[in-house]
C-alpha positions as CSV (number, residue, x, y, z in Angstrom):
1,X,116.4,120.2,91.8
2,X,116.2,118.6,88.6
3,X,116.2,115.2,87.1
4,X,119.4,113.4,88.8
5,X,119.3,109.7,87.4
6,X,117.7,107.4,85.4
7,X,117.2,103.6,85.8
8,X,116.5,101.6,82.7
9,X,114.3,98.6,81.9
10,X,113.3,97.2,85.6
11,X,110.7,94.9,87.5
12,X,109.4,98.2,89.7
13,X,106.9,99.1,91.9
14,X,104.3,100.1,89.0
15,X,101.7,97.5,89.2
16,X,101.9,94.4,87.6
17,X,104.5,95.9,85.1
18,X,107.7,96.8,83.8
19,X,108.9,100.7,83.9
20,X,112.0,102.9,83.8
21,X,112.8,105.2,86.8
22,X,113.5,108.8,86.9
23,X,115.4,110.4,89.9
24,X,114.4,113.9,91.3
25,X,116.6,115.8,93.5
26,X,115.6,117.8,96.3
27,X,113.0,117.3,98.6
28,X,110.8,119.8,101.1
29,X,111.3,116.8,103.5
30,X,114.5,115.9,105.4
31,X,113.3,112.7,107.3
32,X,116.2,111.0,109.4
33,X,115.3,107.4,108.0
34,X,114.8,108.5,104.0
35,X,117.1,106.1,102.2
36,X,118.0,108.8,99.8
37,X,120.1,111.3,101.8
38,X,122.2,112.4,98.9
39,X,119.6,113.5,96.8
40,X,117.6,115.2,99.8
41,X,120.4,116.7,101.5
42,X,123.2,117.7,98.5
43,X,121.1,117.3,95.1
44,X,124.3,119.3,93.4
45,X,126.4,116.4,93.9
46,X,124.4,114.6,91.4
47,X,124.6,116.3,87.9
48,X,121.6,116.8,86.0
49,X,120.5,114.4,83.6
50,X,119.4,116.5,80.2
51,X,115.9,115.9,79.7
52,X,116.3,115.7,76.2
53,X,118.7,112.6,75.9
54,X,116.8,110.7,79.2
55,X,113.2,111.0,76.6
56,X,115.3,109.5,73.6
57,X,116.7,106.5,76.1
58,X,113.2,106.2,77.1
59,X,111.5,106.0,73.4
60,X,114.4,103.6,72.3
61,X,113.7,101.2,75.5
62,X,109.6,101.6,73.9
63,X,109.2,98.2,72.8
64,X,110.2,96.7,76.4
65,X,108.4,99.2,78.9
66,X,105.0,99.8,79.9
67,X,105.7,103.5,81.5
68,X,107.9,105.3,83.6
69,X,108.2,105.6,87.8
70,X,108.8,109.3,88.4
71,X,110.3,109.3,92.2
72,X,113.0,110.9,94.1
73,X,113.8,113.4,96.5
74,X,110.3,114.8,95.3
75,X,109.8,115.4,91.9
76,X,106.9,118.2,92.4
77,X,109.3,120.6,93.6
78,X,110.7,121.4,89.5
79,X,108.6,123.0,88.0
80,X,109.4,121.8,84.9
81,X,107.8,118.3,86.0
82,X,104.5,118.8,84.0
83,X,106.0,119.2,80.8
84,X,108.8,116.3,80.9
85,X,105.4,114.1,81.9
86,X,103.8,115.6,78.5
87,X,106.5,114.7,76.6
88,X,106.3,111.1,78.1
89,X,102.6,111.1,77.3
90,X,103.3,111.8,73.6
91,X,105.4,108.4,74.0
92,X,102.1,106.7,74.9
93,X,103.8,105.6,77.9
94,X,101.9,105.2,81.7
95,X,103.0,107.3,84.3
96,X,103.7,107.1,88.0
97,X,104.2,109.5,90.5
98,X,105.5,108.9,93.8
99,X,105.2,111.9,96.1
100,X,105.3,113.0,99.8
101,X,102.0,115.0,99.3
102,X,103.1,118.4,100.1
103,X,102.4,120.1,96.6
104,X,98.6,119.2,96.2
105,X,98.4,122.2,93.8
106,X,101.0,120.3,91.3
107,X,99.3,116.8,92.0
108,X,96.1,118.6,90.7
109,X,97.3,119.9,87.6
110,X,99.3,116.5,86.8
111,X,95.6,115.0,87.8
112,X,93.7,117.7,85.4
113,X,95.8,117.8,82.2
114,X,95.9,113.5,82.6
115,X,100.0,113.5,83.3
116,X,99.6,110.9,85.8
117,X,98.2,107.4,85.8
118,X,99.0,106.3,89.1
119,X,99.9,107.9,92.6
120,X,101.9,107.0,95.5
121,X,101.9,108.6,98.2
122,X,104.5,108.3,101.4
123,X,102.7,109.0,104.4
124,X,106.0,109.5,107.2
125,X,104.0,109.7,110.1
126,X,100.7,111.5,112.1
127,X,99.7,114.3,110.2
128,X,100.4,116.9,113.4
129,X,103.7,115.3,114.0
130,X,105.3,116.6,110.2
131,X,107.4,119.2,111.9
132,X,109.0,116.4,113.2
133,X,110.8,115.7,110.0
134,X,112.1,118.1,108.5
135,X,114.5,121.6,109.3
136,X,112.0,124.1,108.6
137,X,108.2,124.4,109.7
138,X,105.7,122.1,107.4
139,X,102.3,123.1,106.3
140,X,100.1,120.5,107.6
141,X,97.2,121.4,105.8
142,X,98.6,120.3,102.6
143,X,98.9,116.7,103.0
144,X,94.8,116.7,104.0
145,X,94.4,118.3,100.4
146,X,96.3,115.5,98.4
147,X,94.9,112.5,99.6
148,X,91.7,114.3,99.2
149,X,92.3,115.1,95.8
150,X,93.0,111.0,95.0
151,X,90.2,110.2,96.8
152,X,87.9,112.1,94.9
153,X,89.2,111.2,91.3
154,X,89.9,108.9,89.1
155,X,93.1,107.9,88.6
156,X,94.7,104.9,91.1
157,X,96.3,105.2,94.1
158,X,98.4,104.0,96.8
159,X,99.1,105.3,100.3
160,X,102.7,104.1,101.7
161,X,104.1,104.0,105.5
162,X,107.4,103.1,106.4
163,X,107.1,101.8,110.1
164,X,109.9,103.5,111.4
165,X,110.2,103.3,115.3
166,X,109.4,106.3,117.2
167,X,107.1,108.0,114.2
168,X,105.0,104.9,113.6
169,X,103.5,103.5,116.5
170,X,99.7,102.3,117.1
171,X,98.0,106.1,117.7
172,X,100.0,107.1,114.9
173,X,98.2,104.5,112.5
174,X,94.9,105.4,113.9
175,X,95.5,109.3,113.1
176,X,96.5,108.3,110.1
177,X,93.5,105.8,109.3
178,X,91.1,108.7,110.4
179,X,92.7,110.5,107.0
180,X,92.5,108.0,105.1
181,X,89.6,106.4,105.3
182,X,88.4,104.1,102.4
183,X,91.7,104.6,100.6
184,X,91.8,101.3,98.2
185,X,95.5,100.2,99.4
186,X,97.7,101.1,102.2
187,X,100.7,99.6,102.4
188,X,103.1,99.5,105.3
189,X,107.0,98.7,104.7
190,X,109.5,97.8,107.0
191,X,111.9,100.2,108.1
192,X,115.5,99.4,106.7
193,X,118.1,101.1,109.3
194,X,121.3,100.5,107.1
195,X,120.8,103.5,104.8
196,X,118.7,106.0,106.9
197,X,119.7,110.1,105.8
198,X,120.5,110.7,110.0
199,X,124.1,108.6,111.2
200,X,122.2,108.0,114.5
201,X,119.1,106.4,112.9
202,X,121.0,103.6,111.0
203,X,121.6,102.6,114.8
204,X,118.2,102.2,115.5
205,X,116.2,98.6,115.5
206,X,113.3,97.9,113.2
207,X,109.8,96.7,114.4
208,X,109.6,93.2,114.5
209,X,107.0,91.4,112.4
210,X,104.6,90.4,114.8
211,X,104.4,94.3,115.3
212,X,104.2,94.6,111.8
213,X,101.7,92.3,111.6
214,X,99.6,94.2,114.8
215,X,100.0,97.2,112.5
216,X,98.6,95.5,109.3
217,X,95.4,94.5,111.7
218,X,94.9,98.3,113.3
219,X,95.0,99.5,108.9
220,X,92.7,96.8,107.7
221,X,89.9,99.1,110.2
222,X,90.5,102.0,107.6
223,X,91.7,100.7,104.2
224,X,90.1,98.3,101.9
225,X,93.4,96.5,101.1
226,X,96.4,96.4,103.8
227,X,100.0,94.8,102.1
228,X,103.1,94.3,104.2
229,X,106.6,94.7,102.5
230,X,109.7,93.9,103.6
231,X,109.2,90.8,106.3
């Protein structure tokens, strides 16, 4: 738990600018492809990174960011999330979350006390199959109450997929799409094998692109804006 690294001035996935990323460990997730084993599986083997000197790197880099990418492991699992983002507020920085979902009651305060500017939210696979991924059961009414909660407010959103073989397949899109219906942008990424949490999944082959491609067609039915990444 805790703030495990810290990325300075970077072209990131913020929209259209430039940001700083912040590192959370832990995760209520252990999904076999997640590209960031370490900090999902042994989050002590990072050190923390004091709060205090990561906000004066962050003021002193001011002049050359628009805001900060808050990702992880899952950052809503430290409860001390909401008051770093106020103190990143006071900096009159923008703020983005990216989440699994899983802690709507934190996305709602971040939402209500205006800690958040923009959401992304991972969506791993259909909503019944979340057991699937991870050691312990998941509540899989909690993921329903997130992307409800962006739908009805007023801060942008996102809603990612990483096409992984096995958990993304065509009636996994449509149960999806049912969720998310209307959702401004859905974008599916390519599944990256090389640096997947589980030994057995970096064996595994990606989908090709015309699947890909099939994929972006069966999404367009339910969100207003489909983007591939990673052909």
């Amino acid at each position: 738990m805790g703030i495990k690294g810290f990325q300075g001035t970077s072209l990131l996935d913020y929209p259209g600018r430039i940001a700083s990323l912040v590192f959370y460990g832990g995760c209520n997730l252990t999904c076999p492809f997640c590209h960031n084993g370490s900090l999902v599986l042994t989050p002590e083997d990072h050190p923390d990174y004091p709060a205090d000197t990561l906000l004066r790197e962050i003021e002193d880099r001011r002049k050359f960011i628009d805001g900060v990418v808050i990702s992880g492991g899952e950052p809503t699992l430290d409860p001390e999330l909401p008051a770093f983002l106020a103190r990143i507020r006071e900096l009159d920085l923008l703020i983005k979350l990216d989440t699994n979902g899983l802690a709507p009651a934190v996305l709602e305060q971040l939402m209500n006390e205006s800690l958040v500017d923009y959401v992304a939210l991972d969506l791993k696979t259909a909503p019944g199959r979340y057991n699937e991924l991870h050691r312990a059961p998941v509540d899989l009414e909690l993921l329903p109450q997130s992307i409800e909660l962006l739908r009805s407010g007023t801060i942008d959103y996102e809603l990612r997929t990483t096409c992984v073989p096995g958990l993304i397949e065509e009636p996994d899109l449509h149960q999806l799409g049912k969720l998310l219906q209307g959702a401004p942008l859905w974008i599916l990424q390519q599944f990256v094998p090389e640096h997947a949490l589980a030994p057995d999944w970096r064996k595994r082959s990606a989908h090709s692109a015309a699947t890909l491609r099939r994929f972006e067609e069966i999404a367009s039915q339910y969100a207003a804006q489909v983007s591939l990444r990673g052909l």
